[in-house]
DSSP file (Angstrom, degrees, kcal/mol; ACC not computed):
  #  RESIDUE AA STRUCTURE BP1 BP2  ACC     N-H-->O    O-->H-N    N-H-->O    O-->H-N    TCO  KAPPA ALPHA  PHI   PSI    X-CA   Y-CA   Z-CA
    1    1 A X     >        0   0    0      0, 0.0     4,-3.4     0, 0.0     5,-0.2   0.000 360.0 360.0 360.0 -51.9   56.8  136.6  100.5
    2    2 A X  H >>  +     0   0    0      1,-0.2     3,-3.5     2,-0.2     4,-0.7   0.904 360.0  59.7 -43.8 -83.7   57.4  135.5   97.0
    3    3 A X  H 3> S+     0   0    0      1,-0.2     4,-1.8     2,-0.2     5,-0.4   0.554 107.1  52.4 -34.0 -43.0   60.6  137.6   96.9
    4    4 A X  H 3> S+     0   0    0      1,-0.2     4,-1.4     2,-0.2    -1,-0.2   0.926 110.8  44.2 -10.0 -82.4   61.7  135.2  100.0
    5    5 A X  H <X S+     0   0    0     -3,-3.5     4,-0.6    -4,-3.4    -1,-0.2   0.732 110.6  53.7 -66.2 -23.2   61.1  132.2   98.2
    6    6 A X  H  < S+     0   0    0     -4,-0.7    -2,-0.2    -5,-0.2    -1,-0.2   0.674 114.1  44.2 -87.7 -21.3   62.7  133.4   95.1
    7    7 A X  H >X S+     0   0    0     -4,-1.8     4,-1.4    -5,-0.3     3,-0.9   0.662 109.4  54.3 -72.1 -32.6   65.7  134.1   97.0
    8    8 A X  H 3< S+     0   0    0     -4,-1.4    -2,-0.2    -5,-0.4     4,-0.2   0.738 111.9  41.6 -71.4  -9.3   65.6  131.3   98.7
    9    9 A X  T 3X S+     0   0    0     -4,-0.6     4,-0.8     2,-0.2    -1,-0.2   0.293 113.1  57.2-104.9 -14.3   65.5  129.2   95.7
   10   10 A X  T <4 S+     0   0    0     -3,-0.9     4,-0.3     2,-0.2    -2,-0.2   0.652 106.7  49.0-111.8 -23.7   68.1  131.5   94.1
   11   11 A X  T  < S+     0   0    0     -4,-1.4     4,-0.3     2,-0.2    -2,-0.2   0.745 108.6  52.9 -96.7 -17.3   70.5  130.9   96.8
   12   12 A X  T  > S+     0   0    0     -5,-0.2     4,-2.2    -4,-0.2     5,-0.3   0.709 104.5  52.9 -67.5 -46.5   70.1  127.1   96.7
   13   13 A X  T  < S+     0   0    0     -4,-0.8    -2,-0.2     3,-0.2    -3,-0.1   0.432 108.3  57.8 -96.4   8.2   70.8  126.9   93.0
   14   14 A X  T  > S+     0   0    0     -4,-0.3     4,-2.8     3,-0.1     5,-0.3   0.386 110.8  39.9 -82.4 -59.2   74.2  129.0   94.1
   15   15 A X  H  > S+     0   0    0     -4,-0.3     4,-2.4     2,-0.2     5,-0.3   0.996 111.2  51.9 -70.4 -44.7   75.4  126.5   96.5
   16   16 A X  H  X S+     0   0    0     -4,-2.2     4,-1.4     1,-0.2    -3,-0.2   0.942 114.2  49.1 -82.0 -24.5   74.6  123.3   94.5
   17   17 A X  H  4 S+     0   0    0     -5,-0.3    -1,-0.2     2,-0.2    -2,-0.2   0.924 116.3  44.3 -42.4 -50.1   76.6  125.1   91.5
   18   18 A X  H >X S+     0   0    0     -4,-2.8     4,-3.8     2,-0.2     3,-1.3   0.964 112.1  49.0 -44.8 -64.4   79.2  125.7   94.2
   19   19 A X  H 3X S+     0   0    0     -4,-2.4     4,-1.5     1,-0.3    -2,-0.2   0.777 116.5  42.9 -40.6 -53.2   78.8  122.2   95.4
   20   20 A X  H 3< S+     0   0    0     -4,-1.4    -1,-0.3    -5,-0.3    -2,-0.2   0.147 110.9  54.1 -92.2  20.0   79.2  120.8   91.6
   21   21 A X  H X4 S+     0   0    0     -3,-1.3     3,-1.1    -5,-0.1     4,-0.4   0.668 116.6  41.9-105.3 -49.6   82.2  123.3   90.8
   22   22 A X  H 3< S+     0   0    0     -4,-3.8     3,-0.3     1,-0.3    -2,-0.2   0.759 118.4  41.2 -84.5 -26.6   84.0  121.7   94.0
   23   23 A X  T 3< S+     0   0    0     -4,-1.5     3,-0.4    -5,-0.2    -1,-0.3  -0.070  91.7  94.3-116.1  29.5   83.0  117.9   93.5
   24   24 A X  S X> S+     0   0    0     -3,-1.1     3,-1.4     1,-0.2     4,-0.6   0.871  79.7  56.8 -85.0 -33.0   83.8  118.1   89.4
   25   25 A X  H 3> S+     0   0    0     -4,-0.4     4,-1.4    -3,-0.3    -1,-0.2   0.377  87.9  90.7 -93.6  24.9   87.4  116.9   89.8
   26   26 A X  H 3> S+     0   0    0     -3,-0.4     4,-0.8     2,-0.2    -1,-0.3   0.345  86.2  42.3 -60.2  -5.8   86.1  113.7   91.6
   27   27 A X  H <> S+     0   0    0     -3,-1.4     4,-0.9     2,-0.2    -1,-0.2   0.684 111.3  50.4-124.8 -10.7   85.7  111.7   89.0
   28   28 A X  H >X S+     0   0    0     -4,-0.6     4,-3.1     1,-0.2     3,-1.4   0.952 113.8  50.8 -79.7 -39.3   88.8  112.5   87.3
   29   29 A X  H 3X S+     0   0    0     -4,-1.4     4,-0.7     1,-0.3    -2,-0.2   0.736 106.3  59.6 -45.9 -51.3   90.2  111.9   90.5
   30   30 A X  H 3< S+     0   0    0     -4,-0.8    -1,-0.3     2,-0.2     4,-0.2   0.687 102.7  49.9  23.2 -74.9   88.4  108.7   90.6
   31   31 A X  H XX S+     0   0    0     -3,-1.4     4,-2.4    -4,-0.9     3,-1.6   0.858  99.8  57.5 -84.1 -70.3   89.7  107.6   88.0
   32   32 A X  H 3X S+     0   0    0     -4,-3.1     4,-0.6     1,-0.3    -1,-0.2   0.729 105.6  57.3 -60.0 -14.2   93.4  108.1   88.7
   33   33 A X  H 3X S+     0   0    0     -4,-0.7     4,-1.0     2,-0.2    -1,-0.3   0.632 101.2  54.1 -90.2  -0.3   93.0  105.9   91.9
   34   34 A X  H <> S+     0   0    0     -3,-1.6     4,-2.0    -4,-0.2     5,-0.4   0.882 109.0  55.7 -75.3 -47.1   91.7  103.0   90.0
   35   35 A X  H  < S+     0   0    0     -4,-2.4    -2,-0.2     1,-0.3    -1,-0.2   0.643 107.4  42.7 -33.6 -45.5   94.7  103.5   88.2
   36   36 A X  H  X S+     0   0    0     -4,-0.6     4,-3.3    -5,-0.2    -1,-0.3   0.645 108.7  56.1 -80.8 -32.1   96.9  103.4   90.7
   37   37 A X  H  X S+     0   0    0     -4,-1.0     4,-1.4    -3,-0.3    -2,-0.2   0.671 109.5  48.1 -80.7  -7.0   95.4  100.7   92.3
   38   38 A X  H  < S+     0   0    0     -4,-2.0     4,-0.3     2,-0.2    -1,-0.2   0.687 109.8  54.4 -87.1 -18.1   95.7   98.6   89.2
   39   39 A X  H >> S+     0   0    0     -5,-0.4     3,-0.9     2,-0.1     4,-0.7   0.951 110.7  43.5 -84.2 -51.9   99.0   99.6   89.0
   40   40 A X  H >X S+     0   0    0     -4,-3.3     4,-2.4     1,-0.2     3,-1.4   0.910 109.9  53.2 -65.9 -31.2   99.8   98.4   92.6
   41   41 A X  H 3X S+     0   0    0     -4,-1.4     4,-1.3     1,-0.3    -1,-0.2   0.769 108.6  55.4 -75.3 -18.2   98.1   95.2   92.4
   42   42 A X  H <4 S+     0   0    0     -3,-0.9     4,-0.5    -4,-0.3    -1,-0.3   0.592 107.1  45.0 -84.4 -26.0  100.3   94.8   89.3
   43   43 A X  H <X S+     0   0    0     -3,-1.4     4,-6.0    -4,-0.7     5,-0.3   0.711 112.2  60.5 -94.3 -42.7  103.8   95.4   91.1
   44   44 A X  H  X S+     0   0    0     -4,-2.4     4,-1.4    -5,-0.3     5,-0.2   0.910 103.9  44.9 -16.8 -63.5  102.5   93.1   93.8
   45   45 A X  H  X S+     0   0    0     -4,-1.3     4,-0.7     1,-0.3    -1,-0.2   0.786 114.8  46.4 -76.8 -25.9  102.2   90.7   91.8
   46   46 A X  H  > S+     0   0    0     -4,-0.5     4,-2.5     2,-0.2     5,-0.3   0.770 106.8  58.8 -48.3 -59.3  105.5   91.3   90.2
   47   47 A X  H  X S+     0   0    0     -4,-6.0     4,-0.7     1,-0.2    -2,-0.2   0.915 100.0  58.1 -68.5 -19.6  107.3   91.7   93.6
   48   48 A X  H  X S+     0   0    0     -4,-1.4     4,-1.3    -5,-0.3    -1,-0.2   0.622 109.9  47.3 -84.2 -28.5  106.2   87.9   94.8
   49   49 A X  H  < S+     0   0    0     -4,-0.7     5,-0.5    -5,-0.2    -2,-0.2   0.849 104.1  51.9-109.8  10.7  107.9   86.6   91.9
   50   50 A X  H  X S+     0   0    0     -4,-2.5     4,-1.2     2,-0.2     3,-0.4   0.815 110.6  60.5 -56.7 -31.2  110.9   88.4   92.2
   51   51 A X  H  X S+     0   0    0     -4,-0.7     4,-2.2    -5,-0.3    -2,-0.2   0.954 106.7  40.9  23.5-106.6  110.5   86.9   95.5
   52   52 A X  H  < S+     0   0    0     -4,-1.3    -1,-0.2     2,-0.2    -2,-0.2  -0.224 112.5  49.0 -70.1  18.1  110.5   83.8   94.3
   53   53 A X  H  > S+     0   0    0     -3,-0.4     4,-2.4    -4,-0.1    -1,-0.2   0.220 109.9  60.4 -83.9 -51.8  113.5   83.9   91.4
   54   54 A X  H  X S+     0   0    0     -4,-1.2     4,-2.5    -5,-0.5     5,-0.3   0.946 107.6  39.2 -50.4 -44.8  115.6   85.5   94.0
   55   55 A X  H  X S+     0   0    0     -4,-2.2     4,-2.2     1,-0.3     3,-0.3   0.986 116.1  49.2 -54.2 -59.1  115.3   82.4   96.6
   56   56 A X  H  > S+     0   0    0      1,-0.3     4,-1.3     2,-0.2    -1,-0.3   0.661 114.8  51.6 -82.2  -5.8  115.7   79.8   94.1
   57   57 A X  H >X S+     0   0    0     -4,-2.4     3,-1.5     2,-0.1     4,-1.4   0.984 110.6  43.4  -3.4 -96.0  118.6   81.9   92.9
   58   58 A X  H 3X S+     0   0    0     -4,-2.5     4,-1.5    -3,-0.3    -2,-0.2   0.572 104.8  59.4 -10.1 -55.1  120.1   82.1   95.6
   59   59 A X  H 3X S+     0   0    0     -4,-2.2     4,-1.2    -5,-0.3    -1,-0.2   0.845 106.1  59.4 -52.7 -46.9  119.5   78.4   96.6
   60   60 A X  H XX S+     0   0    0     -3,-1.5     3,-3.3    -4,-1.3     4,-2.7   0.990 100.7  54.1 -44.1 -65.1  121.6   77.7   93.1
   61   61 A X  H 3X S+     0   0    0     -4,-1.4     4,-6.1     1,-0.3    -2,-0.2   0.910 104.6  46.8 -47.8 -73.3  124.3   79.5   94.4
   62   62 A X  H 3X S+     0   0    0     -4,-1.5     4,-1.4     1,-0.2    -1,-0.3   0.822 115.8  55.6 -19.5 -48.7  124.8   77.6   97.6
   63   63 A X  H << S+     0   0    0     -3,-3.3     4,-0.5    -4,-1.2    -1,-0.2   0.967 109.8  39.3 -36.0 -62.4  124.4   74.5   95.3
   64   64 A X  H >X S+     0   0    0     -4,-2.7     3,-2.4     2,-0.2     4,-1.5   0.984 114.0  58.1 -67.5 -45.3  126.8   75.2   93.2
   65   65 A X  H >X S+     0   0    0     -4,-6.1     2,-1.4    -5,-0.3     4,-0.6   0.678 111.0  45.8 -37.0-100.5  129.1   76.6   96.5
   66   66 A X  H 3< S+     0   0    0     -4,-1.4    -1,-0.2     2,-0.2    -2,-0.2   0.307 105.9  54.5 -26.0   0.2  128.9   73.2   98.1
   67   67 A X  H X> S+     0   0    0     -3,-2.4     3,-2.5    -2,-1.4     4,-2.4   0.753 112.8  51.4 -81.2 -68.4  129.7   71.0   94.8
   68   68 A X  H <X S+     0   0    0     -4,-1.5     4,-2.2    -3,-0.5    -2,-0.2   0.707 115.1  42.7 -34.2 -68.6  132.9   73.3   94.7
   69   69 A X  H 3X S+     0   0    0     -4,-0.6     4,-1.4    -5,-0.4    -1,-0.3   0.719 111.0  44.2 -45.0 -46.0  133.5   72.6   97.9
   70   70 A X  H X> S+     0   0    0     -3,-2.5     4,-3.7    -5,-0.3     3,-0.6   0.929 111.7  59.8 -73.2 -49.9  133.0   69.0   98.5
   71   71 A X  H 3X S+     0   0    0     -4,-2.4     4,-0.7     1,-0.2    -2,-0.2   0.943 112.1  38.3 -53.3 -55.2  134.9   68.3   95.1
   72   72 A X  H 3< S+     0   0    0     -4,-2.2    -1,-0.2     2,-0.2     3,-0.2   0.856 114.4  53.0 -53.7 -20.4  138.2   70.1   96.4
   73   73 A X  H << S+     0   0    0     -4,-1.4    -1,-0.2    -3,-0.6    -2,-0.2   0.973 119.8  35.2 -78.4 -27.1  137.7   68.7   99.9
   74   74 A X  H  < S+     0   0    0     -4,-3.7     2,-0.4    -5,-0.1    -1,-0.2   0.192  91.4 123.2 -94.7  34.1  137.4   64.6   98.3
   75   75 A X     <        0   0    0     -4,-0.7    -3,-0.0    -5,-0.3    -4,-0.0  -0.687 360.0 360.0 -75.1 142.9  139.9   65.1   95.5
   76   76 A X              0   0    0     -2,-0.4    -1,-0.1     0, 0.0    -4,-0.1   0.369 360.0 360.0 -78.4 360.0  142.5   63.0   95.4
């Protein structure tokens, strides 16, 4: 009966070793998705105003097309 329980106990502290061999590169792992998510939230925020230079860019241009344009059409 002991020998049972002492195998049964012996085979329990093989699997949670297993269990912690398999779940060790969680935390580095962990760790590199914070990473990444700090990193996306960081291009985000980056990509809305690139966003927003590009329009009002863009908006210049037009400007500027449509001075060009009106000055040659009312020139004398």
């Amino acid at each position: 009966m002991v020998d049972n329980e002492e195998q049964l106990w012996r085979d329990i502290l093989v699997k949670l070793a297993r269990i912690e061999e398999q779940t060790k590169g969680l935390d580095e792992l962990t760790r590199d998705v914070s990473r990444a998510l700090a990193i996306s939230k960081e291009n985000q925020k980056a990509i809305v105003e690139m966003k927003a230079n590009n329009k009002w860019a863009w908006g210049f241009i037009i400007t500027i097309g449509i001075s060009f344009i009106t000055y040659f059409i009312t020139r004398p």
